[in-house]
N, C-alpha and C positions, 0 to 999 in steps of 0.2 A: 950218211945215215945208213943201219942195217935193217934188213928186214927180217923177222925174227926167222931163226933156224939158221941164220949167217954165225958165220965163225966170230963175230964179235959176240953173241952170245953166249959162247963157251969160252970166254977168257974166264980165267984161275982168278982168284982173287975177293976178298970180302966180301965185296962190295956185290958180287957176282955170286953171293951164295942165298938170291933171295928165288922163290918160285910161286909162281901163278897158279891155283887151281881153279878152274872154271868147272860149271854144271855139276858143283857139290850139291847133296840134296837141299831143299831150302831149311828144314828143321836141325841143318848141320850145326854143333856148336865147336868153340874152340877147342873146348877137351876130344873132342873127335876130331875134329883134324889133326891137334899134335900129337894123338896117341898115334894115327897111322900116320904120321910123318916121323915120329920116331925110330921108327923099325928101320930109319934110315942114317938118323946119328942124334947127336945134339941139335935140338928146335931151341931157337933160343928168342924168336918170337912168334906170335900167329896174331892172326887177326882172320874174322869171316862178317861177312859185308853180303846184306840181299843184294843178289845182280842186278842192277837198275834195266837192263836188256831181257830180265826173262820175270820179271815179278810177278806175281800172282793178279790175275788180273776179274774184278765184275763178272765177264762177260766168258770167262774162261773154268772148269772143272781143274785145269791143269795145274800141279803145283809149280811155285817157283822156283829158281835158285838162286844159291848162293856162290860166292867166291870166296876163295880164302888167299893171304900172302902170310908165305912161310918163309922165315930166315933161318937158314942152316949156321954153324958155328964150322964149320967145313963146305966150300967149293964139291970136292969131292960125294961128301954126302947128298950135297942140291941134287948132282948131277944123277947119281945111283937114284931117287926119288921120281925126277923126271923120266927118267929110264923107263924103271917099273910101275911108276901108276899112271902115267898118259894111257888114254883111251883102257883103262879098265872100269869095272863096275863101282856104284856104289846106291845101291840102294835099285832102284827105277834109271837112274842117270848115268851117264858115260862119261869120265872127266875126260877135261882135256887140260896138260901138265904141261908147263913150259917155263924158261926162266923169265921172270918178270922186269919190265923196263920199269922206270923209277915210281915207284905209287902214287895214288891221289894221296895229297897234304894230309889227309885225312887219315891214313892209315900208320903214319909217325906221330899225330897227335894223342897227348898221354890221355888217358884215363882216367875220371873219377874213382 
């Protein structure tokens, strides 16, 4: 098994063109993740999911956030996206971009 930042996670390849974004704002929606994930190629899915690690909590002023998994229609494209928005702004929050290992079930099941 790799631990992420190993060169298994920069093998080429489809299957290898999805990415993680962590500590998106929590009011983030899909059209906002794929609009700035396009500036990197073809999105050819998104999904954004409140982080069950950082939710809005009772006893807390602080907002949540959210995560997003993006699949690129290009390897290449992932990688230029990882590239340029790990550890930049968005909003109050500082992402952190990485490629993502296989998703909760939950993020391949379809849609109403």
């Amino acid at each position: 098994d790799s631990a992420p930042g190993d060169a298994a996670d920069l093998r080429k390849g489809h299957e290898n063109c999805r990415i993680l974004l962590r500590g998106l704002p929590a009011d983030s929606t899909e059209d906002d993740v794929r609009s700035v994930c396009e500036e990197f190629g073809v999105v050819s899915s998104c999904k954004v999911l409140v982080d069950p690690e950082h939710e809005t909590s009772a006893e807390s002023d602080a907002p949540g956030s959210a995560l997003g998994y993006v699949t690129f229609s290009l390897w290449g494209e992932a990688a230029d996206a990882v590239e340029k928005l790990d550890a930049t702004s968005r909003g109050s929050s500082v992402l952190s971009v990485t490629f993502a290992k296989t998703p909760p079930e939950f993020v391949n099941a379809p849609t109403d």
